[in-house]
C-alpha positions in Angstrom: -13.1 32.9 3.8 -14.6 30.7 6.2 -15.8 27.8 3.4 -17.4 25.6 6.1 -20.4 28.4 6.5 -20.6 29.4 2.8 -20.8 25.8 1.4 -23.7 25.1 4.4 -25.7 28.1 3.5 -25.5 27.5 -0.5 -26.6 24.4 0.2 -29.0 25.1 2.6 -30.6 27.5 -0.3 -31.0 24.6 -2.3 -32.6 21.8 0.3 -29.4 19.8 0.3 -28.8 17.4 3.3 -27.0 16.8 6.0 -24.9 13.9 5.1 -24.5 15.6 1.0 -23.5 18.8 3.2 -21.0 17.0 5.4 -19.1 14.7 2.0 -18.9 17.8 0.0 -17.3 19.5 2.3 -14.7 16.6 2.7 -14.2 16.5 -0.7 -13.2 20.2 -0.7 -11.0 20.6 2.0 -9.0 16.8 0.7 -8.8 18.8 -2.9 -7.4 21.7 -1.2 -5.0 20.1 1.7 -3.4 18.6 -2.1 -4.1 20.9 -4.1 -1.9 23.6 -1.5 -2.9 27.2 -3.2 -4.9 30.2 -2.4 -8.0 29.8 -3.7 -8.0 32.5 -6.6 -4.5 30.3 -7.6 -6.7 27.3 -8.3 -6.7 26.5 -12.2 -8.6 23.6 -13.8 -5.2 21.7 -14.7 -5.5 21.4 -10.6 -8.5 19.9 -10.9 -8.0 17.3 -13.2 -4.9 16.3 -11.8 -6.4 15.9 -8.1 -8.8 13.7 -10.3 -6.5 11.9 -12.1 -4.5 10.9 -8.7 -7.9 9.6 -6.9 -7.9 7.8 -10.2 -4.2 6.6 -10.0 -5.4 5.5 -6.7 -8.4 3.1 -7.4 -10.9 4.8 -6.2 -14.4 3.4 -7.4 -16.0 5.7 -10.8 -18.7 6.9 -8.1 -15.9 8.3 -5.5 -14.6 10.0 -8.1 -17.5 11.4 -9.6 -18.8 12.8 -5.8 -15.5 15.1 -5.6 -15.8 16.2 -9.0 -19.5 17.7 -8.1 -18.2 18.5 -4.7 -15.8 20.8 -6.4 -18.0 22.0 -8.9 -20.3 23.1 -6.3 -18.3 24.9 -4.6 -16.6 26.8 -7.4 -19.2 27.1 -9.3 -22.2 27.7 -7.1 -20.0 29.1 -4.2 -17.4 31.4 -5.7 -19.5 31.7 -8.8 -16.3 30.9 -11.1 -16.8 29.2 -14.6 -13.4 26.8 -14.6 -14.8 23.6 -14.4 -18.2 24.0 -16.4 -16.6 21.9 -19.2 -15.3 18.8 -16.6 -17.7 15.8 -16.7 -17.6 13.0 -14.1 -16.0 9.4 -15.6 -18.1 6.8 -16.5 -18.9 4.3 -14.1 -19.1 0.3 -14.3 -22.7 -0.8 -14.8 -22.9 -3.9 -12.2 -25.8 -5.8 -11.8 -26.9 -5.8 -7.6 -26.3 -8.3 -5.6 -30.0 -10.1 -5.0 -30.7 -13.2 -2.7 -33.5 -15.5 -3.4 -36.4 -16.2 -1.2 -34.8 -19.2 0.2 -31.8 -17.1 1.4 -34.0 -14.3 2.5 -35.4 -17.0 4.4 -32.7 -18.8 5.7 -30.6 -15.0 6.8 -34.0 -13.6 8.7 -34.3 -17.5 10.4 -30.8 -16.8 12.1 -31.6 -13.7 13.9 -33.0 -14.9 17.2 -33.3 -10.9 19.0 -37.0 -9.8 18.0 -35.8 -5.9 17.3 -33.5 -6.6 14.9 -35.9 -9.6 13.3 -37.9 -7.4 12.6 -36.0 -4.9 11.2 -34.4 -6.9 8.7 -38.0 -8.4 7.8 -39.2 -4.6 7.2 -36.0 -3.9 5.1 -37.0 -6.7 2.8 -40.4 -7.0 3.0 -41.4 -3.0 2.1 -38.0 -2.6 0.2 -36.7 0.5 2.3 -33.4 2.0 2.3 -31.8 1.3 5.8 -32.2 5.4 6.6 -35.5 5.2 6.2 -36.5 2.1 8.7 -34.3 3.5 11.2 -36.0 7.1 10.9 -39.6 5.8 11.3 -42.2 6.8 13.7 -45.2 5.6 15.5 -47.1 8.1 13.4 -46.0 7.1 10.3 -47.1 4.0 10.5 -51.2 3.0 9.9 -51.8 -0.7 10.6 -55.4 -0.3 10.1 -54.3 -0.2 6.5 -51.5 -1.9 6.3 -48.8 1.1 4.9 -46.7 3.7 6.6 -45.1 6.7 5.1 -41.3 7.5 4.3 -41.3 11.0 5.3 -38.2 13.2 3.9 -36.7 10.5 2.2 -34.1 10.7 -0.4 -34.3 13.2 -2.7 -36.6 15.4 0.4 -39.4 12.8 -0.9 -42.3 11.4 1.0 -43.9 8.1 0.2 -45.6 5.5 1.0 -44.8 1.7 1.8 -46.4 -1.5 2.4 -46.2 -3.2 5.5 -46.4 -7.1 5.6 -49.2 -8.5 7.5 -46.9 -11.4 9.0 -45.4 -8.5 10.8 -48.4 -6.5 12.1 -48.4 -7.8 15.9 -44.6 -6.9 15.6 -44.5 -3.6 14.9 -47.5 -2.6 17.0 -45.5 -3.7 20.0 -42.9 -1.3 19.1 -45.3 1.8 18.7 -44.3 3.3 22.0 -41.1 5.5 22.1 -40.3 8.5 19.9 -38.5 5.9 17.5 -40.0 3.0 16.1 -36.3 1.2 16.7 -34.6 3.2 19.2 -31.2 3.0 20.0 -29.0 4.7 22.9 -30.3 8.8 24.1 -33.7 8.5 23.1 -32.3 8.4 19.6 -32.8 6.1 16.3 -30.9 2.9 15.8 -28.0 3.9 13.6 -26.9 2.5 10.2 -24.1 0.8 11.6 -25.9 -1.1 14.0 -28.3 -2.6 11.1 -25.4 -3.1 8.8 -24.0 -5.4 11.1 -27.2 -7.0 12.2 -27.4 -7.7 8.3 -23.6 -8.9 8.1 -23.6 -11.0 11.1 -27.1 -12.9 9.9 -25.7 -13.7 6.3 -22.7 -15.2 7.8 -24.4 -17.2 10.5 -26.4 -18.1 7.2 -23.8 -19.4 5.3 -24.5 -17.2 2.5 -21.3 -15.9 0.6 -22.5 -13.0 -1.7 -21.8 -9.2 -0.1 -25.0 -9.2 1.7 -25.7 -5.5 3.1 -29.4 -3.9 4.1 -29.7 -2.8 0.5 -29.4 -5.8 -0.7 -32.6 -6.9 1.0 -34.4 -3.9 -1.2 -33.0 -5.5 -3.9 -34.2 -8.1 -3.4 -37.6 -7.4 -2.9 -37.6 -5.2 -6.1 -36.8 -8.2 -8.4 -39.1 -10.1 -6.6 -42.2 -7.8 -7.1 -41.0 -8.1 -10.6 -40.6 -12.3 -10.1 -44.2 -12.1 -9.2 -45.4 -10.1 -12.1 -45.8 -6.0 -11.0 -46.0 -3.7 -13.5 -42.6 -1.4 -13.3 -44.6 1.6 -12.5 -45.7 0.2 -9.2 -42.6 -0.7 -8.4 -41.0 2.4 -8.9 -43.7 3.5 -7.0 -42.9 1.7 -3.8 -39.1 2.4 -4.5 -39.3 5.8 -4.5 -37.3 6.1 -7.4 -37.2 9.7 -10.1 -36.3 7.7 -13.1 -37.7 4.4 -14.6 -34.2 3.8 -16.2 -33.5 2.7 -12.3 -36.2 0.4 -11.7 -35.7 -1.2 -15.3 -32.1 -2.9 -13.7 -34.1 -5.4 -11.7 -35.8 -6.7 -14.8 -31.9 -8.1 -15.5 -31.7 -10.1 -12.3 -34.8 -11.0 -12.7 -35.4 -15.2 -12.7 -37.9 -14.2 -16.0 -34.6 -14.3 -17.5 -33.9 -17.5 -16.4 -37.1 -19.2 -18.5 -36.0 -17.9 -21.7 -35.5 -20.6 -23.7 -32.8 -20.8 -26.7 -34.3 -20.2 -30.1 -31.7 -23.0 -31.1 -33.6 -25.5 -29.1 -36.5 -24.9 -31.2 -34.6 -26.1 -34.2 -34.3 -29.8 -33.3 -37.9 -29.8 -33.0 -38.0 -28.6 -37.3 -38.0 -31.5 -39.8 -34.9 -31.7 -42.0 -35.5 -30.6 -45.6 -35.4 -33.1 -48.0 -32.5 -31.8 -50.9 
């Protein structure tokens, strides 16, 4: 069985992408280079010990979780085989994102000194995009007359649209020429990598010592929208995200929190009552 073509056109039935294609199908062949039996061999007992090692092995909830659905699919949905309908992923670690305040937003954009890359980071925080979706813009995608362009095919095969800062309006219209708006090397898009170190290097020059990535910056901007008094179903909104459960993190690293005072230091303010 050549799995390679079945998993591609399964998922290709069902609008997956690219890059979900391309880590399922790692996770398949790394169960089945362990696992080391014909495929109609394969028992769940295999399954949950090729689980349970990844587990032995610290691999993050989340790692864990994409090989179990990897397999699933592919028994499942592939070979159309019932063994692992029962098997639910582990619970993962609720952790509260990394955010930067405006002054260290500030301070990381102030260190980049090549214009491109400025402005990319500036976009990333200012509209809140993921980094696939600044690198994937277009000219035509973006209307300056109204200040908003248009996420087209973004996660989840979603199109949306974004707000564009007017601080960076001359910017971007300088960089509506190519195919790309940020092009990188064969007439193609900037990759990930490259902004993932533009970010890295800037927070470093900048002294600051969280884990500062590209998505921090979205962060960022979402709990500031919220800083500044959004309603959450704007936000979501500009996001992009399904569920309100996700946007509703944002409100905990939100400096609201911070002004919450104590109802404890209320009491010194209450007379004493006489006995």
């Amino acid at each position: 069985m050549d799995i390679d073509a079945a998993v591609e056109q399964h998922a290709r039935l069902r609008g997956m992408s690219l890059k979900t294609v391309k880590t399922y199908l790692h996770c398949i062949h790394a169960f089945k280079k362990q696992c080391n039996k014909q495929l109609h061999e394969i028992t769940k007992q295999d399954v949950i010990e090729y689980l349970d090692e990844l587990c032995k092995k610290e691999k993050a909830g989340s790692t864990v979780n994409v090989h179990l659905q990897s397999i699933k699919f592919f028994f499942g949905v592939v070979l159309k085989k019932r063994l692992l309908l029962s098997l639910r992923g582990i619970k993962k670690p609720k952790k509260l994102p990394v955010v930067l305040s405006k002054e260290e937003v500030h301070s990381l954009i102030n260190t980049i000194e090549n214009p491109k890359h400025r402005l990319i980071v500036e976009l990333l925080y200012g509209s809140g995009l993921r980094v696939g979706e600044v690198i994937r813009l277009r000219p035509r995608d973006i209307d300056l007359d109204q200040m908003r362009g248009w996420v087209r095919c973004g996660k989840g095969k979603k199109d949306r649209m974004f707000v564009i800062p007017e601080s960076i309006k001359e910017k971007i219209h300088l960089h509506m020429k190519g195919k790309w708006l940020f092009s990188g090397n064969n007439n193609h898009h900037l990759s990930i990598m490259s902004v993932q170190l533009i970010v890295k290097e800037a927070a470093k020059k900048a002294g600051l010592y969280k884990n500062v990535h590209p998505h921090t910056l979205r962060h960022s901007f979402a709990t500031h929208l919220i800083d500044a008094g959004y309603p959450l179903v704007v936000i979501q909104t500009m996001l992009g995200h399904a569920n309100m459960s996700t946007t509703l993190t944002y409100i905990k690293t939100s400096s609201r929190l911070h002004c919450i005072k104590s109802p404890l230091d209320e009491l010194n303010n209450i007379p004493t009552l006489s006995p």
